[in-house]
C-alpha positions as CSV (number, residue, x, y, z in Angstrom):
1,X,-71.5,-12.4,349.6
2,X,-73.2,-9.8,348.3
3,X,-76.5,-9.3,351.0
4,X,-75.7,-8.2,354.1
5,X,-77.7,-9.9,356.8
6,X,-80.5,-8.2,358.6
7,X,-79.5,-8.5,362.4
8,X,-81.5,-6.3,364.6
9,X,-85.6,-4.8,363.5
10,X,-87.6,-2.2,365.6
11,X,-90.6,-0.6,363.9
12,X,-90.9,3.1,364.8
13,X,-94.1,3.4,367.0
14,X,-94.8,-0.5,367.1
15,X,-94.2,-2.3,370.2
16,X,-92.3,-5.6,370.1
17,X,-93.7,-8.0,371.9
18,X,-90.9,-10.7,372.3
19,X,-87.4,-11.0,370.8
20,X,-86.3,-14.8,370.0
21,X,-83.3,-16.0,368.8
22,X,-84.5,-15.6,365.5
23,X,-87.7,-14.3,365.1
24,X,-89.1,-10.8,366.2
25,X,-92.7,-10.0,367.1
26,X,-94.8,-7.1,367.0
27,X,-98.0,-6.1,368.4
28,X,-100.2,-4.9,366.0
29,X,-103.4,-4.3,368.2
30,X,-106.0,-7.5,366.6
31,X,-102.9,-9.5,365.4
32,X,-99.4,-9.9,365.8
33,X,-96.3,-9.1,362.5
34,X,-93.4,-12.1,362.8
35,X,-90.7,-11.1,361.2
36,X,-87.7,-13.7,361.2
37,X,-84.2,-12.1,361.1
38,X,-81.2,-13.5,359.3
39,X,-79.4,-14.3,362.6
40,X,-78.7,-18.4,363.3
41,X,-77.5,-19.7,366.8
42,X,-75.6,-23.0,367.6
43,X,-75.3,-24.3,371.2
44,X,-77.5,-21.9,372.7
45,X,-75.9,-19.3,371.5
46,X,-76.0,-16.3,368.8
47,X,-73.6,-15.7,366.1
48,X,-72.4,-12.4,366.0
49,X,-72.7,-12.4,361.6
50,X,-76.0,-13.9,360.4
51,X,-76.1,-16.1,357.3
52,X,-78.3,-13.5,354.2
53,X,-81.5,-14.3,353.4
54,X,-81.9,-16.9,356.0
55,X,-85.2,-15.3,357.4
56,X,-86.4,-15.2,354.2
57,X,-86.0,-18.8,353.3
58,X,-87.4,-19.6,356.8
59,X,-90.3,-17.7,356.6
60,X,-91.1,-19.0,352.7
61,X,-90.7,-22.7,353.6
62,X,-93.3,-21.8,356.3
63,X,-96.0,-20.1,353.8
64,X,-95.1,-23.3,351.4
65,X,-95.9,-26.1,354.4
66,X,-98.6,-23.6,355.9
67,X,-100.0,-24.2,352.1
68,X,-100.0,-27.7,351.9
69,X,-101.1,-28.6,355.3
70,X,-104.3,-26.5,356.0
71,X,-106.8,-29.9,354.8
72,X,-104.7,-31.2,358.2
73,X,-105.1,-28.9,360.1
74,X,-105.9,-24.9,360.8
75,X,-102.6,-22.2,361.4
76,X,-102.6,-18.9,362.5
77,X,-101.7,-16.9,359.1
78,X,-103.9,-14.0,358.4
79,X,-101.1,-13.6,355.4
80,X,-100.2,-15.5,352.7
81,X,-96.7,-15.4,350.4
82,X,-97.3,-13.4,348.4
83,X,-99.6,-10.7,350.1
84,X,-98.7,-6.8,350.9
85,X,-97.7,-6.0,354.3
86,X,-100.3,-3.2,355.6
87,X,-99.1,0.4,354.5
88,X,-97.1,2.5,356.2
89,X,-94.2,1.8,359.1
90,X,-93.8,-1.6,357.2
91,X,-90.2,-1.6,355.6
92,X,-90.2,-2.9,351.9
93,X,-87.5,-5.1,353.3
94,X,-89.1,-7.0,355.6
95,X,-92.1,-7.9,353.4
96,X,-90.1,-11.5,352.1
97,X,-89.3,-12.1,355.9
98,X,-92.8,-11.0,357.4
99,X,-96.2,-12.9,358.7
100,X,-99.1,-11.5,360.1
101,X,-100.9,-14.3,362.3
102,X,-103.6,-14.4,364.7
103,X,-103.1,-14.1,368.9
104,X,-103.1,-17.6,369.6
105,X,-102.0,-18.5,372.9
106,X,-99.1,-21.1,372.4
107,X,-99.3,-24.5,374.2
108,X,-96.6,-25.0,376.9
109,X,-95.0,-27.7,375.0
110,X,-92.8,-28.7,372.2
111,X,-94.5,-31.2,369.8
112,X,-91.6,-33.0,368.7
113,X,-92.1,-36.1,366.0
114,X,-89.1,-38.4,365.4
115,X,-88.2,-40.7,362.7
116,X,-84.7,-41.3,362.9
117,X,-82.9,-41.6,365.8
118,X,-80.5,-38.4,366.2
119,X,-79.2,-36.1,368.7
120,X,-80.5,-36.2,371.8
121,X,-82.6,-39.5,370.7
122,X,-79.5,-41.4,370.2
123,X,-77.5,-40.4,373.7
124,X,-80.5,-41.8,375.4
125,X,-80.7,-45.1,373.4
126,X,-77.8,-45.8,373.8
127,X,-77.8,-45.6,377.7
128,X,-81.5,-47.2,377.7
129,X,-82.4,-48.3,374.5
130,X,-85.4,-45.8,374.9
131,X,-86.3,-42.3,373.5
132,X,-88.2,-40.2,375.9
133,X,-88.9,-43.4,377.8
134,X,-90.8,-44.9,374.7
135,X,-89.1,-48.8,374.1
136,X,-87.0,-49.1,371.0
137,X,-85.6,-52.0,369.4
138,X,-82.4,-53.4,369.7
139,X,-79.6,-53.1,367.5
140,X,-80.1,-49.8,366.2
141,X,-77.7,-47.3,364.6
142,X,-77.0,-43.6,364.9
143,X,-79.4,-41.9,362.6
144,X,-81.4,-45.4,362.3
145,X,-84.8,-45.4,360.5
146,X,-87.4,-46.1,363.3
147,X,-89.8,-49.1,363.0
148,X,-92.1,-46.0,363.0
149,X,-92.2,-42.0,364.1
150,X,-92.8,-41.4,367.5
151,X,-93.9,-38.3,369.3
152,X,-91.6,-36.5,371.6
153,X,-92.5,-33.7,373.3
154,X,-90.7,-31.2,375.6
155,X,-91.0,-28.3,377.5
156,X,-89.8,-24.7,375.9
157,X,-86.7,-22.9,377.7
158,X,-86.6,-19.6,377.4
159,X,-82.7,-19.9,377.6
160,X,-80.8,-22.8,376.9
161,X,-82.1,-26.3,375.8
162,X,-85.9,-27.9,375.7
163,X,-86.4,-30.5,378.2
164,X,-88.0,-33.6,376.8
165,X,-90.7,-35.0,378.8
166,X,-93.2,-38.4,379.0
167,X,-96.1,-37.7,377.0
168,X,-98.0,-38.0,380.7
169,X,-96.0,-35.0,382.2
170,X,-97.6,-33.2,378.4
171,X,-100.6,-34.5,379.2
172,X,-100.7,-32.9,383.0
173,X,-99.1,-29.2,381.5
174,X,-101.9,-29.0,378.8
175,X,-104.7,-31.3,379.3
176,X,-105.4,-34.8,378.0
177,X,-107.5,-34.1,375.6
178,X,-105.2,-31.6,373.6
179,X,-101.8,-33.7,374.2
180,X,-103.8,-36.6,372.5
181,X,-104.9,-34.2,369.6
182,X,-101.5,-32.6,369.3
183,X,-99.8,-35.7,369.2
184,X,-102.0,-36.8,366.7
185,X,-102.0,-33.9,364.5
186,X,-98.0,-34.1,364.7
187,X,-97.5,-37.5,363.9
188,X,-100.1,-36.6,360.8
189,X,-97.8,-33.9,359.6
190,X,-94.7,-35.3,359.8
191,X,-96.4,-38.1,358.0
192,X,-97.4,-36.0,355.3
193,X,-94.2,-33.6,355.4
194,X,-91.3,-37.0,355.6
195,X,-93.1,-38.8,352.2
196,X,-93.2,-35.4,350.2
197,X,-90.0,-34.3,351.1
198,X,-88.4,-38.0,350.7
199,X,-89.3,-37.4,346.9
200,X,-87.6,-34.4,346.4
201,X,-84.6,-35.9,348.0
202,X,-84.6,-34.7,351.4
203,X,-84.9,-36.9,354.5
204,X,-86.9,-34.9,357.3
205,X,-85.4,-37.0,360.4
206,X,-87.3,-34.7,362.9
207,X,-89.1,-31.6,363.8
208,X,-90.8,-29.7,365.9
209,X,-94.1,-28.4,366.1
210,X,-96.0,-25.4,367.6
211,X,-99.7,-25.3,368.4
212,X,-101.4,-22.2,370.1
213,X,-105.3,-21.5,371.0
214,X,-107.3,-19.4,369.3
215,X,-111.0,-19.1,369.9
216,X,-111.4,-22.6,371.2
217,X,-108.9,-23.6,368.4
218,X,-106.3,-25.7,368.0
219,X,-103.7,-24.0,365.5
220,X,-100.5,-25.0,364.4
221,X,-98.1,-21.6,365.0
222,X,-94.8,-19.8,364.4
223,X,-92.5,-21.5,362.0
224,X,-93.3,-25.2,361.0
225,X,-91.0,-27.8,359.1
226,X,-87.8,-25.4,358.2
227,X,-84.2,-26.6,358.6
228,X,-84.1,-24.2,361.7
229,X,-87.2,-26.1,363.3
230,X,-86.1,-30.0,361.8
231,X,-83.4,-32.3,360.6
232,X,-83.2,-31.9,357.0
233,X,-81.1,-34.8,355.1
234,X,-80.1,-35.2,351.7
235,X,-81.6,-38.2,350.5
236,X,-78.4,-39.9,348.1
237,X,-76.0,-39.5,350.9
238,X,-78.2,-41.1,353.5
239,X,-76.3,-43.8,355.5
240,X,-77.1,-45.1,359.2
241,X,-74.3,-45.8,361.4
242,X,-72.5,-42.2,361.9
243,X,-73.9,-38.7,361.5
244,X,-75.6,-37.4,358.4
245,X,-75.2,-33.9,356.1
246,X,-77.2,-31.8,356.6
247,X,-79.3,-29.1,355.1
248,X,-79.7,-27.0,359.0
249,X,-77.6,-25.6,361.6
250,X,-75.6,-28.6,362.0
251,X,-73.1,-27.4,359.5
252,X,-72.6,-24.4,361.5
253,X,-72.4,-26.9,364.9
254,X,-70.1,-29.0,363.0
255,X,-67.7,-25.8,362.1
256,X,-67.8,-24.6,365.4
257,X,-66.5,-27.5,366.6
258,X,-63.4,-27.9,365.1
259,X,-62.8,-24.0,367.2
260,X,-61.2,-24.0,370.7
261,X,-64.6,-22.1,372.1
262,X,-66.5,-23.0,375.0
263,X,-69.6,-22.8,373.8
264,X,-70.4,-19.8,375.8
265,X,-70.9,-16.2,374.8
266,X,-69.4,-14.4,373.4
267,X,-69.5,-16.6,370.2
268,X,-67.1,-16.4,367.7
269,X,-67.8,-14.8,364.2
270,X,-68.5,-16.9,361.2
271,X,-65.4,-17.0,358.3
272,X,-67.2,-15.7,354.9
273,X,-67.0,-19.3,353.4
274,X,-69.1,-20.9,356.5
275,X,-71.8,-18.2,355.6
276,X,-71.6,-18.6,351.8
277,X,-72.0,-22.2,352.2
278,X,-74.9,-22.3,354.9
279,X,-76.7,-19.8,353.1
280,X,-76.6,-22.2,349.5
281,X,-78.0,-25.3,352.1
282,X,-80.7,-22.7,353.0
283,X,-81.5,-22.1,349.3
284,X,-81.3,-25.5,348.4
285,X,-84.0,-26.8,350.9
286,X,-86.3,-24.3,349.9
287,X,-85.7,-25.3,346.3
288,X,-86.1,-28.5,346.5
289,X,-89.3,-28.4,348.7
290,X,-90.9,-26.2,346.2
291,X,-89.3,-26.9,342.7
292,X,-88.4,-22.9,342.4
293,X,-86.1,-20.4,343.2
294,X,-86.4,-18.1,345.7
């Protein structure tokens, strides 16, 4: 591996405003700089070695959905691609990595849309038969097709995990009328996103969306349909009834598995050939999505 992944970013005289798992973000006065780090957490927790170049492909597969979604609806990028970062305490190296978006105040949910019934989906159907309380069929698999995508959302956690929610308890934390137009302009999206990305081979079995204010405005924020953010699938291997590959973290989720670990910090490092390989899945969604190299 020949990149060495960039960990930790502080800009000289810039304050940073918050400090994610992944992403960083700066104040710069009118607007704010996200810059996504290569760092990649599993279980709530944060690898000590990142994987290279993951905040790159991240913040790439953003600019390329951010691209083909604006006739949806609005985002917050006052920067495209391929754009210069403004002069000055702006490292070369973060350019790739970088966004500069407007101040939108972020909604106090998750809008989550799922298709296939995964993760925390599945635990709950198989105790209930329901997702989020919403009735399901019977007789479905793990990783199922559903009849149709349903929205999902849940509250954000600072630390540890989301907390999904009834679309009324949405409703109450944000108002009715935007939980009806987020849901709607999620359910849109992943419409959109799941029958582009099914004919490049990729299955997109969820995601999550993030919409902030702006002005009056409803925008869709931060990162939107990356393998950090969704359920990426490849296509040809797809087969309900057990779990699927994957392009995302769950490769790094299924490694750390197979480790005697607790799943508290501190967490263990990754070997070179988890990293090698979780980088190439990175590369290859982006590739796919977009029909180029990055």
């Amino acid at each position: 591996m020949n990149d060495e992944p960039l960990l930790h970013i502080d800009l000289p005289g810039v304050r940073k405003v918050k400090s994610g798992k992944v992403r960083e973000v700066f104040d710069l006065g009118d607007k704010l700089l996200f810059v996504a780090t290569d760092r990649i957490s599993a279980f709530d927790c944060i690898m000590p070695n990142g994987i290279p170049r993951k905040g790159e492909v991240l913040t790439q597969i953003s600019h390329f959905w951010f691209d083909q979604t604006e006739s949806i609806v609005p985002n917050h990028r006052l920067s495209h691609a391929n754009d210069p970062l403004p002069p000055g305490h702006h490292s070369v190296q973060l350019a790739r990595r970088s966004m500069i978006v407007k101040k939108a105040t972020p909604l106090v949910i998750e809008c989550v849309v799922r298709g296939y019934l995964a993760g925390s989906g599945w635990k709950e159907y198989q105790q209930s038969q329901t997702v989020c309380g919403i009735q399901l069929p019977a007789g479905l698999q793990e990783c199922s097709e559903l009849p149709e995508p349903i929205f999902t959302p849940a509250t954000k956690a600072e630390t540890g995990h989301d907390e999904n929610i009834p679309f009324e308890t949405a409703a109450k934390l944000v108002g009715a009328d935007i939980a009806e137009k987020a849901c709607d302009l999620s359910l849109r999206l992943y419409n959109f996103a799941r029958d582009y990305a099914r004919q490049r081979g990729i299955i997109i079995a969820d995601t999550k969306f993030e919409f902030g204010l702006f002005n009056g405005e409803l925008l869709l924020i931060d990162e939107v349909l990356t393998p950090d953010s969704s359920r990426f699938w490849p296509a040809a291997d797809y087969a309900p009834g057990k779990a699927q590959p994957s392009f995302d973290t769950q490769f790094v989720r299924d490694y750390l598995e197979t480790l005697k670990w607790n799943k508290q910090p501190p967490a263990p490092s990754l070997p070179p050939v988890i990293v090698a390989r979780t980088q190439a899945k990175y590369l290859e969604a982006y590739e796919r999505l977009t029909g180029r190299k990055l």
